[in-house]
Every structure is written in structure tokens, then in C-alpha cells.
N, C-alpha and C positions, 0 to 999 in steps of 0.2 A: 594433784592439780598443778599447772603449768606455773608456773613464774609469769609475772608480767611480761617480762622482757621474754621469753621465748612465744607467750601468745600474741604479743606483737612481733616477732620475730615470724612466727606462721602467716602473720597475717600480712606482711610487708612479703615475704614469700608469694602469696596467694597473686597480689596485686602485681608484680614483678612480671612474676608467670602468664597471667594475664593480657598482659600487655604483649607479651611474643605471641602465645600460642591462643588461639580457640577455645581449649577447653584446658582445665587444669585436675590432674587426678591427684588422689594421692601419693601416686609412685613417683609423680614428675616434682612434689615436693621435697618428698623423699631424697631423691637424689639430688635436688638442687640445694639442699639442706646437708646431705650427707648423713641423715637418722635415720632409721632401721623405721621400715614398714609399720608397724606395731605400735612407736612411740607414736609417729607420724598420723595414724589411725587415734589414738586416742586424743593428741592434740585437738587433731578437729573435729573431735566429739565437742569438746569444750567449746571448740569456739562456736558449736552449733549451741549450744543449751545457753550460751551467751547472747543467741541470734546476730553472730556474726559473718555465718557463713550459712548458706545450706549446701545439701548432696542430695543432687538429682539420682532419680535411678539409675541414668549412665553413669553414675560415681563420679560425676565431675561438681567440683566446690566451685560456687559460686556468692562473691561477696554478694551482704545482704547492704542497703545501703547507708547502714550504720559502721560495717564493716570497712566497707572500701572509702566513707570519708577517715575512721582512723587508719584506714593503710596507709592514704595516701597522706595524712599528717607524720607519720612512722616515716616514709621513704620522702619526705619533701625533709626532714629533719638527716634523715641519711644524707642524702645528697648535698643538702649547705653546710654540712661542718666536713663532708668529704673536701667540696671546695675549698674551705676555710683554709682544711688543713694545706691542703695543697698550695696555696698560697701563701704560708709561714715557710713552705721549702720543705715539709714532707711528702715521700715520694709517693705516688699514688695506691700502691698498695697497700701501704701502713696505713697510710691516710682514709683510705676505706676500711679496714678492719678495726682500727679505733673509732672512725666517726659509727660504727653497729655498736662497738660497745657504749659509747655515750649519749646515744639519738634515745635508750633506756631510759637513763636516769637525769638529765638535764631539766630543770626546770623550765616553762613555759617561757618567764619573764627573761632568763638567761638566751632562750633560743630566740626569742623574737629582739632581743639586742642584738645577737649576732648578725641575724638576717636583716635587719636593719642596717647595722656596718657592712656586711655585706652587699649593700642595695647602694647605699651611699658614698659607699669608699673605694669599694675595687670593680 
């Protein structure tokens, strides 16, 4: 079974993809992810039997709408501590690959100060 963080990780994935393209397979996760076909397959098993996504018979995943509001709580948390950080003076690459690893694990109560300071200070 996945890790939270990587089932949010697929799912933040999903929504991403989404948003560029039409349809989203799981090869386009795949690679947008950089996992081998197979994990990528099994991932969104899970997150079907969770009812977070389904797979039409054209094999394209499609959040279900429990899905794409936790996506989009996953990539609105990516994105204000990408900001955050970018605003301390790191540079925006780091600033993006720490703000994946911590959009995880931060607390609800921690993330809605930030975004608060965030709203009211910069």
C-alpha cells in the first residue's frame, strides 16, 4: 500500500496533468512522475478502491470529486510554501522540491498560519 504522501503525490499528479491536457493516462503520470509503469498502475488501483479516481475504458483517470477537492488542497499547499519559501530567498527550484516534501506532513493549523501570513504580509 502507498504512503500517504505518495497517494497524495499521484493525486496532486493527476490534478496537474489535468489541468494541461484533456485526458490523463497512466503513462503521462508515469513519466511526469518518473515511476516505472507498473508502480504507477498499482498506485491508481488504490486510489480507485479509495474512490478517488476512476479509469474509464479509454484508460484515462479521472478525479472523482472527493478526489480533486484533496488534490487541489495537496497543490494549493504546494504552491504557498513554494511561495513562502521563495520569499525567505530560496531560489525557486529548491524552493519547489522542499515545499513536495513538506505540503506531506505539515499540519492543517501550521498551513492555514502560513497562508494567512501569506495573505496579510507579502
Amino acid at each position: 500500500m502507498p504512503t500517504r504522501e505518495s497517494g497524495e503525490m499521484y493525486l496532486e499528479t493527476i490534478y496537474v496533468l489535468s489541468k494541461k491536457e484533456d485526458k490523463v493516462r497512466k503513462i503521462d503520470v508515469s513519466k511526469y512522475m518518473g515511476f516505472a509503469k507498473p508502480s504507477v498502475t498499482r498506485g491508481i488501483s488504490l486510489l480507485e478502491e479509495k474512490q478517488l479516481v476512476e479509469v474509464d475504458d479509454g484508460g484515462n483517470i479521472i478525479l472523482t470529486k472527493e478526489g480533486e477537492k484533496q488534490a487541489k488542497s495537496i497543490y494549493e499547499r504546494h504552491t504557498v510554501l513554494t511561495k513562502m519559501l521563495v520569499s525567505l530567498g530560496v531560489d525557486a527550484k529548491t524552493a519547489a522540491e522542499d515545499a513536495c516534501r513538506i505540503e506531506h506532513y505539515i499540519s492543517d493549523t501550521t498551513f492555514n498560519a502560513i497562508k494567512k501570513h501569506m495573505r496579510d504580509y507579502m
